[in-house]
Each structure stands twice: as C-alpha cells, then as structure tokens.
C-alpha positions as CSV (number, residue, x, y, z in Angstrom):
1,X,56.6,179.3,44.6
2,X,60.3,179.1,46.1
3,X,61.3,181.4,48.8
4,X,65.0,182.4,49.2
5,X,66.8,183.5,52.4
6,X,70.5,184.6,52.4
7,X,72.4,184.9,55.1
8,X,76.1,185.5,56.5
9,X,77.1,188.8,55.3
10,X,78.7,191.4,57.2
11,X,81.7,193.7,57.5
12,X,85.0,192.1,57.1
13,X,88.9,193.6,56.1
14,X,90.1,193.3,52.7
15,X,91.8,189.6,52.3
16,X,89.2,187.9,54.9
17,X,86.9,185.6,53.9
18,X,83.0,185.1,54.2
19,X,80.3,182.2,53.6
20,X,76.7,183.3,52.5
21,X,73.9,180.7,53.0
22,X,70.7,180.7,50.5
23,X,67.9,178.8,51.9
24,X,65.1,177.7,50.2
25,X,61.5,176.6,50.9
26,X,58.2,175.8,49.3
27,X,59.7,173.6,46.9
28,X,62.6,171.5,46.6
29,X,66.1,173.1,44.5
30,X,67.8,170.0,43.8
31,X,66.5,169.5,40.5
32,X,67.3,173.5,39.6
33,X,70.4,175.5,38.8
34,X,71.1,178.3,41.5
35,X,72.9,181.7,40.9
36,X,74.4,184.1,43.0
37,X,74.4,187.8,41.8
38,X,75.4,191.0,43.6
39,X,74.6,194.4,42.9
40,X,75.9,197.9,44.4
41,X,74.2,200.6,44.5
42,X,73.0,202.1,41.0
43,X,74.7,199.4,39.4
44,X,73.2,197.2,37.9
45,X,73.0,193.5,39.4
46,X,76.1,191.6,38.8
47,X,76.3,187.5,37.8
48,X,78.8,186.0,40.3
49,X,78.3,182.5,39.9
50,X,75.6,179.4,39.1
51,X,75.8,176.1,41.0
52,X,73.6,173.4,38.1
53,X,71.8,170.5,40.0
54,X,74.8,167.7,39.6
55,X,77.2,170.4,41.5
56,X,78.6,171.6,38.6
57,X,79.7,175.2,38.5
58,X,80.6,178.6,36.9
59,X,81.7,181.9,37.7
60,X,82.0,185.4,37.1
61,X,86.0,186.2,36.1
62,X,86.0,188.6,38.5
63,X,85.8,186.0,41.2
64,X,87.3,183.3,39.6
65,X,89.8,181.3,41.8
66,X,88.4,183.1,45.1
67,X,84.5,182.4,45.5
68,X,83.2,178.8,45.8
69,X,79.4,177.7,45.4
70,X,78.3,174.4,46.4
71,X,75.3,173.0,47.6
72,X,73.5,170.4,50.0
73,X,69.8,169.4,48.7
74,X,69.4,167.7,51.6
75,X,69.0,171.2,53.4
76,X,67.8,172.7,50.3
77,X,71.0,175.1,50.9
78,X,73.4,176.8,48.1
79,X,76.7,178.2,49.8
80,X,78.8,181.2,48.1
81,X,82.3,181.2,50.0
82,X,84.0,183.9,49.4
83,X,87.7,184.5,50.0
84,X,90.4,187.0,49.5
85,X,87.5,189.7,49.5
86,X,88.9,192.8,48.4
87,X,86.4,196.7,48.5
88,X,84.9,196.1,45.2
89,X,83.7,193.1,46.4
90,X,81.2,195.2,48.1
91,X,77.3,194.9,47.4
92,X,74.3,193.4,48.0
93,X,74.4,189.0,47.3
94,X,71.2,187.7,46.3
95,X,70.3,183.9,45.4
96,X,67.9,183.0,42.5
97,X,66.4,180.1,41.2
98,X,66.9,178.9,37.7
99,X,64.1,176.7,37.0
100,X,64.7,176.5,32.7
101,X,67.3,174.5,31.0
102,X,68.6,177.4,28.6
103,X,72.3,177.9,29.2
104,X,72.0,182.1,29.4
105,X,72.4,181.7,32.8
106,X,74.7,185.0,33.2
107,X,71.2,187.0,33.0
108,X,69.7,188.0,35.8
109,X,66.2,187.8,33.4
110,X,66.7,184.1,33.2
111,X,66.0,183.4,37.0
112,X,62.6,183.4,38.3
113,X,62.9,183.7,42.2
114,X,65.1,185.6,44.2
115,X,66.1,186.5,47.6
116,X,66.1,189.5,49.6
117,X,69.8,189.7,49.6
118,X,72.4,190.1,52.4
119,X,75.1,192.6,52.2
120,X,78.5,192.2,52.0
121,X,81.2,194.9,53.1
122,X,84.7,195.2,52.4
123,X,86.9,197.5,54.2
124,X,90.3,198.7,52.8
C-alpha cells in the first residue's frame, strides 16, 4: 500500500500564499496520477487539482490561475502551492493516489489512497 503525509498548512491572511507537501512511502508515485482535494466541514470533499505522472496538470476553476501542483519523484513528493488564498479557501487538503488510467479523475471515488490531510485557514 501507499501512505500519504501532507504537510504545510496553517493560518495565513487573505491574499498570502501557502505550499502543502504530500509525501509518499511504500511504493513509488511516479508512475501514478496525484490529486489534491479539500473538504470543509459538512461539505463534501472538494477536487482541487491532479498532477498525471509526465507533470501534466488540471485544476478545479475555482483555483485556476492561483494554486500550482508539481511534483519531484525523486522525493516521491506532490506540491500544491497556493496563492492569493482568500476565506473560502478554507478546509482540510488531502493528497490521493490515482493508480487507474480512467480520466474521471474529478471523483474523489476514483483514488485509492489518501492522506490524513492538513488544514488550511484563511482569515479575512
């Protein structure tokens, strides 16, 4: 199995910036897509964006233009970078694996690890 460990969240002002690391271990990740998704509470969990296993990625249009994934396989790491944060911003980050090749990769059914998630806080 893959384990998943995100990190870098924290409290930060509306228009500051943040980088989450996802750490994996048990198997490599550079052959598998990786997804960041975020969920507040009694919301359901949110798709923010997919990094596919060339570099290749795809976001959510509600982060569009501020968030970045990328990822170094030689640390078996996927980075979310998150800029111009703003309140609604505001939930739980987790990381997942997407070991399949299907492209419904916007469903949080489609991944088959995940993280314990680190939270993110945006003050107004």
């Amino acid at each position: 199995q893959v384990q998943l460990v995100e990190s870098g969240g924290g409290l930060v002002q509306a228009g500051g910036s943040l980088r989450l690391s996802c750490v994996a271990s048990g198997r490599t990740i550079s052959s598998y897509a990786m997804g960041w998704f975020r969920q507040a509470p009694g919301k359901e969990r949110e798709f923010v964006g997919i990094t596919w296993s060339g570099g290749l990625t795809s976001y959510s249009d509600s982060v569009k233009g501020r968030f970045t994934i990328s990822r170094d396989n030689a640390k078996n790491t996927v980075y979310l970078q998150m800029n111009s944060l703003k309140p609604e911003d505001t939930a739980v980050y987790h990381c997942a694996v997407k070991s399949d090749y299907s492209g419904t990769y916007r469903w949080a059914s489609e991944y088959q690890y995940w993280g314990q998630g680190t939270q993110v806080t945006v003050s107004s």
